[in-house]
N, C-alpha and C positions, 0 to 999 in steps of 0.2 A: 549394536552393530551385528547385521549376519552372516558370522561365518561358516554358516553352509543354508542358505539361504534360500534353495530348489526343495527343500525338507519343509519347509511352512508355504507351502500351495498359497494358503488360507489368507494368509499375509501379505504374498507378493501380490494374490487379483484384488485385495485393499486396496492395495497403494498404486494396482494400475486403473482399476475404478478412479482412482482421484485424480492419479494425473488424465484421464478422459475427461473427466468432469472440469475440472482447469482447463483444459482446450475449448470445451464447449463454450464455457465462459466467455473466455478471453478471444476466442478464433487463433489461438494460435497452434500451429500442428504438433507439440510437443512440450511435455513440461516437464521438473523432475518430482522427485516425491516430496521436497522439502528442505528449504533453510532453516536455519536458525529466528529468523525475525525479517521485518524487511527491511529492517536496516543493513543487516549484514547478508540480505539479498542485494540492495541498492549497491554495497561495495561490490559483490561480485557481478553485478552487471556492468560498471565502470569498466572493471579489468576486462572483460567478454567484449565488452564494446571496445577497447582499444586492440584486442586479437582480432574484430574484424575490420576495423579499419585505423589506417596508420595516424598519426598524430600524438599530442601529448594531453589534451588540454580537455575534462571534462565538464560539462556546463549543466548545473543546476539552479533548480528558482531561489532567490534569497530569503525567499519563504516558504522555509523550508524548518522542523522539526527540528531542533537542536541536537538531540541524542542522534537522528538519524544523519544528520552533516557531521559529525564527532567519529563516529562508527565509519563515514565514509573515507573522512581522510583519513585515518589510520587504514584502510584497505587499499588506500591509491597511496601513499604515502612512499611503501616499498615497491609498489610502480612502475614511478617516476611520473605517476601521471599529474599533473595540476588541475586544480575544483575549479573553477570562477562560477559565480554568481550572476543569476541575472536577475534583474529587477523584476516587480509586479505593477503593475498599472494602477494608482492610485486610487481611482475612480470604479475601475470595476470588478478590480481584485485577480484577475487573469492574471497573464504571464504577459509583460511589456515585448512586445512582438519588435517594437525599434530596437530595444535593448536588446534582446535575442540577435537580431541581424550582425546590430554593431560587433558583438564578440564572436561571429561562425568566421572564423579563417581559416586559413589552411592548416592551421596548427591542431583545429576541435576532433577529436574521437567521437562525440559521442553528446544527444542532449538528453535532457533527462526532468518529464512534467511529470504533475499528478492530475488526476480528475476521479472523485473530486479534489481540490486541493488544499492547502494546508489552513483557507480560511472556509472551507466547505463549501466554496463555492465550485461549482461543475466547469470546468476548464472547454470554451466551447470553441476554443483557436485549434482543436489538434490537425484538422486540414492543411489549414494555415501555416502552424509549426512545421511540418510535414514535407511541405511545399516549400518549404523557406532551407532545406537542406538536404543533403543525403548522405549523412553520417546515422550511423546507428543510433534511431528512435529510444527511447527506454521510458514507458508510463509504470506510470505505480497507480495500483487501483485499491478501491476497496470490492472487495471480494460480494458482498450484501448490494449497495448501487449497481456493481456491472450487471446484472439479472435484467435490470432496467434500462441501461443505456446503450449503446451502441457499444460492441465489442471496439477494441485496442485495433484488431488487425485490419481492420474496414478504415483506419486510417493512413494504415502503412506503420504499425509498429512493429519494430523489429525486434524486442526484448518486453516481456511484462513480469512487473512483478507487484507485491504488495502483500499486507499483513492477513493471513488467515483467521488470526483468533478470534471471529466475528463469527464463527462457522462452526457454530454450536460447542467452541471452547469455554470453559469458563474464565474471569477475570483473574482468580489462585492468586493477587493481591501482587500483578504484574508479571506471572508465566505460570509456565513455561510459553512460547508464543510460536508461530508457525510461521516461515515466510515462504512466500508463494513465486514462484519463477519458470517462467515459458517463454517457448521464440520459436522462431519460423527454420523450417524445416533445414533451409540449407546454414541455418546456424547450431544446426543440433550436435556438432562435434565439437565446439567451443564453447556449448552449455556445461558449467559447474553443476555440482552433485549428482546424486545417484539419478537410475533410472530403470524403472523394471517393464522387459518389454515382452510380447505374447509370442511364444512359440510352437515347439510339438517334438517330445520325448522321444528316445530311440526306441520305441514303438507305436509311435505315428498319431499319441493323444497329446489334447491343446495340453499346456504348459507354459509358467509363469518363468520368468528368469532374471538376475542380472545381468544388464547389457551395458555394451558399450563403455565397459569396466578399466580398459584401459586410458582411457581418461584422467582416473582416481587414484589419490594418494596410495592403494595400496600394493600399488602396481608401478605407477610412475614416479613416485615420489616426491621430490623436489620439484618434479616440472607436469607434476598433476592441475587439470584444468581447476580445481578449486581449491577454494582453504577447511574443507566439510569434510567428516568420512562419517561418522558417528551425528546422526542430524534428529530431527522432529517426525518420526513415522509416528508414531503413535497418535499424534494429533491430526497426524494428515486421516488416520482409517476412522479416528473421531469426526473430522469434517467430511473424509465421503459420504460416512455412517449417517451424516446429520443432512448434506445434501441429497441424499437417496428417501429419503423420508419426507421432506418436505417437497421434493420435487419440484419442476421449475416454475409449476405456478405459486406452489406454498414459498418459493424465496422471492417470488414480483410481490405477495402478499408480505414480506415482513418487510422490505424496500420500500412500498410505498406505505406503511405503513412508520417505520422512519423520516421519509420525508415531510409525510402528513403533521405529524407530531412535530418536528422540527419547526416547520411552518407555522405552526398554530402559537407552539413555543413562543417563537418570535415576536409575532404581532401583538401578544399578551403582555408580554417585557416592555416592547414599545408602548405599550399606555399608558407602563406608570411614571408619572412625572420623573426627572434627571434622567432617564434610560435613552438608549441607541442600540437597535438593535433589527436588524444587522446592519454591519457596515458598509457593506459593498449591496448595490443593488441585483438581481438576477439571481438565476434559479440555485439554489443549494440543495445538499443532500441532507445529510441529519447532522450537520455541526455550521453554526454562525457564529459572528463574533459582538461580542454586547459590549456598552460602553455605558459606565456610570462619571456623570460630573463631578461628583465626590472624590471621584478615586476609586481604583477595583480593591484596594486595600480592603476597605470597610466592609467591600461586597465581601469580598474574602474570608473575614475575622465573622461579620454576624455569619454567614453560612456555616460555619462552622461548628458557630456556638449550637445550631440547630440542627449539628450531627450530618449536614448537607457539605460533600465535598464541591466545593464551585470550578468553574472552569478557570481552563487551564490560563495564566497572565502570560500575554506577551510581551511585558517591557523586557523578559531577558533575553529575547533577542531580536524583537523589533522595535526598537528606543523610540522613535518618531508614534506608535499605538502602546504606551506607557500604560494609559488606562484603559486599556483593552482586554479582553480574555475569550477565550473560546469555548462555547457551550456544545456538549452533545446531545443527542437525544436518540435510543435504540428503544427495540421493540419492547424491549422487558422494561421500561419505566411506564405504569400508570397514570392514570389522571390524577389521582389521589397522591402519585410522587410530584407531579408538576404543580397542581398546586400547592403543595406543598412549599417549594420551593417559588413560587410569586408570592405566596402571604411574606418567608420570608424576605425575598427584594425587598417588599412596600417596606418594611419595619428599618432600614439601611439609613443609617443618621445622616 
């Protein structure tokens, strides 16, 4: 936390390099330095979204992360706001757009997609969603894919957020993590966390500052726009640091580079006899979901034995894809790490 925070120059045009570089990203006109993760970005975009529009009743996809729906009803919980669920379209993995319609009433605040989404497939209804209401949008993205896709705010979003640690953080074997959050200009007073914005000293050179302070717990306290004061900088001047270096073509280069692998991944699983993979048809980013006749169990246990963490199972929380699990693929795995991991597939009793 800095309490005197105009003394480190050096620091504040970090952290406003990033939130620049997050706009660019995302197209949206403002972002702040950093949450905690994105899941407890996802709660504070709940809350943000019920301060801009009245109702009670948040709506997210049922396929949705389990840590990050756990993290969020505890931040809506004190509220008053309510979660609901909406289905995903069985067939092609999206977000069920009938299902969507049936639950927007006059009660919803707020909806809330990802792209890509939680089976890696590219979410290509955001038009769609968009057009289907005008309650505050809220996408979660991943920070590496947006380089390549169409920014959030070309749809009409009016909140983004998603997980940073993609952004030249390392894994530290689960943290610390960064979560990432921006929105559109005339919501930048009921954006949570910090913000540091560009000025000019009482003698007339540029200067870094924090703004818009009254916002924040240490000022307004109980009725401060966030539950953050003390947050993720360090990682945010690590991912400017790591954005500023590769530059926007070196991150289209690790993107498609992700997808590439992912892709290849895929169709190589699918050969060996008992496999599925992937399960919804259409474009993904660098996670699909594979399916062993056996059971993921076994996939599970030999991977293991061969030092190989396997993806992630979805029976605990999508019981109907029991024998399901979700594979990723990032830049930093090798050919020699994926085969690796197809010799052991084929050996799966």
């Amino acid at each position: 936390t800095p309490y005197q925070p105009e003394v480190s120059q050096g620091i504040l045009q970090s952290l406003w390099e990033y939130q620049s570089m997050i706009c660019e990203l995302t197209g949206m006109d403002a972002a702040n330095t950093s949450m905690y993760d994105a899941s407890t970005a996802l709660g504070e975009a709940a809350r943000m979204a019920r301060r801009i529009h009245s109702g009670k009743i948040f709506l997210v996809p049922r396929a949705l992360r389990w840590h990050r729906r756990n993290v969020l009803g505890n931040y809506t919980w004190g509220g008053g706001i309510i979660v609901k669920e909406v289905e995903y379209d069985r067939t092609t993995g999206m977000l069920d757009l009938s299902d969507l319609k049936h639950h927007l009433t006059e009660d919803v605040c707020g909806v809330y997609v990802e792209n890509p989404n939680f089976f890696g497939r590219l979410e290509e209804q955001l038009a769609e969603i968009r057009a289907a209401t005008d309650v505050p949008l809220v996408v979660g993205i991943n920070p590496i894919a947006q380089s390549i896709l169409r920014k959030p705010a070309d749809f009409g979003a009016d909140i983004v957020i998603g997980e940073g640690q993609a952004l030249g953080n390392a894994v530290n074997f689960g943290g610390p993590l960064l979560g990432i959050f921006a929105t559109r200009q005339e919501h930048l007073r009921k954006m949570p966390g910090r913000v540091i914005g560009l000025t000019k000293d009482a003698e007339g050179r540029r200067a870094f500052c924090m703004t818009l302070q009254t916002r924040e717990q240490h000022i307004r306290r109980e009725k401060a726009m966030s539950n953050i004061c003390t947050n993720e900088s360090l990682l945010s001047v690590a991912a400017a640091a790591y954005m500023a270096v590769l530059g926007s073509n070196g991150l289209r280069k690790v993107a498609v580079a992700c997808m590439r692998k992912a892709k290849d991944l895929a169709a190589a699983i699918r050969a060996i006899p008992g496999y599925e993979a992937p399960l919804f048809k259409g474009p993904h980013f660098n996670e699909f979901t594979v399916r062993y006749q056996g059971g993921y169990e076994a996939v599970h246990q030999t991977l293991l034995k061969e030092g190989i963490h396997g993806g992630m199972a979805h029976a605990r929380h999508l019981k109907e894809l029991r024998d399901f699990a979700l594979f990723a693929v990032t830049e930093r795995h090798t050919k020699s790490d994926l085969d690796r991991l197809l010799a052991a597939l084929r050996d799966v009793p």
